[in-house]
Structures are given as C-alpha cells and as structure tokens.
C-alpha positions in Angstrom: 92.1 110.5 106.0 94.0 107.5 106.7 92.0 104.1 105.5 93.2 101.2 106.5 92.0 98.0 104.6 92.6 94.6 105.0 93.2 92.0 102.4 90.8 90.1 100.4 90.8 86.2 101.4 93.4 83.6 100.8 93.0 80.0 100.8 94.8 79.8 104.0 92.3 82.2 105.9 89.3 80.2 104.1 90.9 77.1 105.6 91.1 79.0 108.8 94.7 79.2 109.1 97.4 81.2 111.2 98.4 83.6 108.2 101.3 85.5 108.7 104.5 85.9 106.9 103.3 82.9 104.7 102.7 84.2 101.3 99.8 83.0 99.4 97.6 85.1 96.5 94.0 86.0 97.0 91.6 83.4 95.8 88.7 84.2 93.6 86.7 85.5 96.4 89.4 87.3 97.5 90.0 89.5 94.4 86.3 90.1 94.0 86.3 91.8 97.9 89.8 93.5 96.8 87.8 94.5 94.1 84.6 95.6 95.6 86.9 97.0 98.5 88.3 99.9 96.5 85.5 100.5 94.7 83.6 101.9 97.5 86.7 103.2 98.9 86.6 105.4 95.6 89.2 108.2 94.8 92.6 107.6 97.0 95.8 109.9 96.6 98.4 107.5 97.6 98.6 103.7 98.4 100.6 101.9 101.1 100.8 98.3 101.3 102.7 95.6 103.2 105.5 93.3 100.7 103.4 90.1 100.6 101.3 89.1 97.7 97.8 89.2 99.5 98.4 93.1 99.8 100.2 93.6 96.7 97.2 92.2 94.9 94.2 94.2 96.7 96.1 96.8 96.6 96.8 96.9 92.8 93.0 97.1 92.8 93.0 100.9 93.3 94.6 101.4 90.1 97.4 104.1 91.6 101.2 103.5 92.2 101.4 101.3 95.5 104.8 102.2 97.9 106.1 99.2 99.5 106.3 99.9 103.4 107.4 96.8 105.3 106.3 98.0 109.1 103.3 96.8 107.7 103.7 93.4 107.2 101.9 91.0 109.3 102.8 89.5 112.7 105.1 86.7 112.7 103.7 83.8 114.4 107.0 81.9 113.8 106.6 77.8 113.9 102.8 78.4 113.9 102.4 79.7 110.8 99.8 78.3 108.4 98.6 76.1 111.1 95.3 75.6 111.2 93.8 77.5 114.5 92.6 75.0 116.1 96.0 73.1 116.2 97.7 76.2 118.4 97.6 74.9 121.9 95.4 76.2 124.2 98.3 77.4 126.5 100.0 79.2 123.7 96.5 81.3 122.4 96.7 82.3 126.6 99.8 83.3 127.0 99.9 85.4 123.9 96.1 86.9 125.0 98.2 87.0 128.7 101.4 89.0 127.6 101.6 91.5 124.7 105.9 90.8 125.4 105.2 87.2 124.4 106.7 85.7 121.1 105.8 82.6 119.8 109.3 80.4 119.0 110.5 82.1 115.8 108.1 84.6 115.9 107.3 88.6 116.8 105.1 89.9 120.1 102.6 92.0 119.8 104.3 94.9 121.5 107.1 94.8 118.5 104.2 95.3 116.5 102.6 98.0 117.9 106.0 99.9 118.0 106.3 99.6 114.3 103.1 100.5 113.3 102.8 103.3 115.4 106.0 104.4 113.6 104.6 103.7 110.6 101.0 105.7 111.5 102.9 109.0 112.6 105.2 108.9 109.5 101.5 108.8 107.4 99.6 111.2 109.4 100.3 114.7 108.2 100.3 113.5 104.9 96.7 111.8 106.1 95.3 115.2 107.2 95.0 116.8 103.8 94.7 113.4 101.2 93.1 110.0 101.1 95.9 107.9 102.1 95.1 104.3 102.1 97.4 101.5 103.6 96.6 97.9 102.5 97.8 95.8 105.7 96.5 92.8 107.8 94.6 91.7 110.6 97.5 92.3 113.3 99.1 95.7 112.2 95.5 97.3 110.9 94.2 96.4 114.6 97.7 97.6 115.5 97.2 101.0 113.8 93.6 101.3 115.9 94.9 100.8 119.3 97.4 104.3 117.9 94.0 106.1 116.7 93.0 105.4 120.5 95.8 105.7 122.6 95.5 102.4 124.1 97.5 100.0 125.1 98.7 96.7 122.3 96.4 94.6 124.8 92.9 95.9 123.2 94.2 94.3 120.0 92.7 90.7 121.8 89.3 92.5 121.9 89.0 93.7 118.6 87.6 91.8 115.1 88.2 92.5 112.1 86.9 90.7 108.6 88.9 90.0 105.2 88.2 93.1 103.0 87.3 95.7 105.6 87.7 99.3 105.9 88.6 101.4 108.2 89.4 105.1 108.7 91.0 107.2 110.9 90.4 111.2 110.3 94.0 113.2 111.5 92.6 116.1 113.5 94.1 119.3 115.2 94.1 117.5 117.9 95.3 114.0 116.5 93.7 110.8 115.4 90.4 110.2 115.0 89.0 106.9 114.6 85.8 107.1 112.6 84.6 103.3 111.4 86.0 100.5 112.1 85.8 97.0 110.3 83.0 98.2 107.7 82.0 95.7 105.3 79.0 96.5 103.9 80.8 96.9 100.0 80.7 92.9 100.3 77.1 92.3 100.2 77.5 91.7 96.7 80.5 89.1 96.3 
C-alpha cells in the first residue's frame, strides 16, 4: 500500500499562509496530529519524506529510518511564499486555477509537479504492492500523487481538499493504482 500523509501544522498554515519551500517546524498541534497520524497508521515498512523540516518531523514520528526523496517537496510558489492567502491577487489564484503551465514569478507550475511525482509514484509502486510504504509529503505533490492513482489530468488538483495530518492510501493492483481513502482524518478527534 502506498500511504500518503500530509504534515502536521506549522505556524504558517495556522496563520493561513502560502507554505511552500519555506521551512518552518510543526507547532505543538502539529506534532501531536504527526503523532496521532502514525499511530493509526500503525506498522509501516519504509518511510519516504520530502527534505523540509515539517516532513522530516512527522515523519520521525513512525519511529523507522526515513529516505530523503526530494520529488516530493512541495510546490514552489516563488515570490508568494509565506504570504498570507488572502494577499495573492485575485488574478494570480485564476490564472494558476486557469493553466496547470502557469508558474508564479520564481516559482514551479503544477504540470512540473505532476511530472515529478508521478516519477516519484511509479518508482514506489512495486515496492507499494507487497509493503506498507508510507510517503510523508504536502498538500500539492500528495494531491499530485492522487490525480496518478486516477489517471487524470494535474487540473483535478483545483478540486481536491486536503487537511494537515491526513491519510491517504492508494492499493497497487494487477491492474495498477487503486485509490482507496482519501484525506481521512478521523485519528485527530483527539488532538
């Protein structure tokens, strides 16, 4: 099985931030969902995990050997990162929902992306179809990864949510990948 989960919370995304290549630690909450995150994940055979701290630190949380894989970093948003959301003009939030080719000024389009984390997904996937492989990521490359469960195009990533601290999973069957949940976050009832 191939989990993907996302990071626990940062100040920046508690502040409702752009987070991208910025690289901040989880907050207190943050490790607590990292935390409750793995523990209902349970028993993993191998854990991947983009280079920045946020993912570093939830994934230390499964208590096995993490590989560094940088194809899963997170979008660059270039000269809008750690902006607060509502300070992205209202042009540049269409364009990028408009064109998956666009790139914000310093930054990466979703179509560079996609390529790299579908890269990344078929180098994981026969290793997936026998072990719990889990790959500790962020909101872009994680929605990134579903659009390859689903063979659909980088332009679904607009339509799809996904929460701090979720799980999701993607079974490798004969015939390819599977998506089977998406986004669950019931393990954070409790934090």
């Amino acid at each position: 099985m191939l989990i993907l989960v996302r990071h626990g919370q940062t100040q920046a995304n508690a502040d409702a931030r752009v987070l991208g290549r910025a690289d901040p630690p989880l907050t207190e909450l943050g490790r607590r969902q990292a935390t409750a995150m793995a523990a209902a994940v349970g028993s993993v055979d191998r854990v991947v995990a983009s280079p920045l701290l946020r993912a570093a630190e939830t994934a230390a949380c499964f208590g096995v050997p993490v590989e560094v894989d940088e194809r899963w970093i997170e979008l660059d948003f270039g000269e809008y990162d750690e902006r607060l959301l509502t300070d992205v003009p209202a042009e540049v939030w269409q364009r990028w929902r408009g064109d998956t080719d666009y790139a914000p000024p310093g930054g990466e389009s979703l179509v560079s992306v996609g390529a790299r984390v579908r890269a990344a997904c078929e180098a994981l996937a026969e290793d997936a179809r026998e072990r719990n492989v889990v790959v500790v990521s962020h909101v872009s490359p994680i929605k990134a990864a579903v659009t390859w469960a689903l063979g659909t195009g980088d332009d679904v990533i607009w339509r799809l949510f996904l929460d701090l601290a979720s799980v999701s999973k993607v079974q490798i069957g004969p015939h390819g990948p599977i998506l089977r949940t998406y986004n669950d976050t019931t393990h954070l009832s409790s934090t």
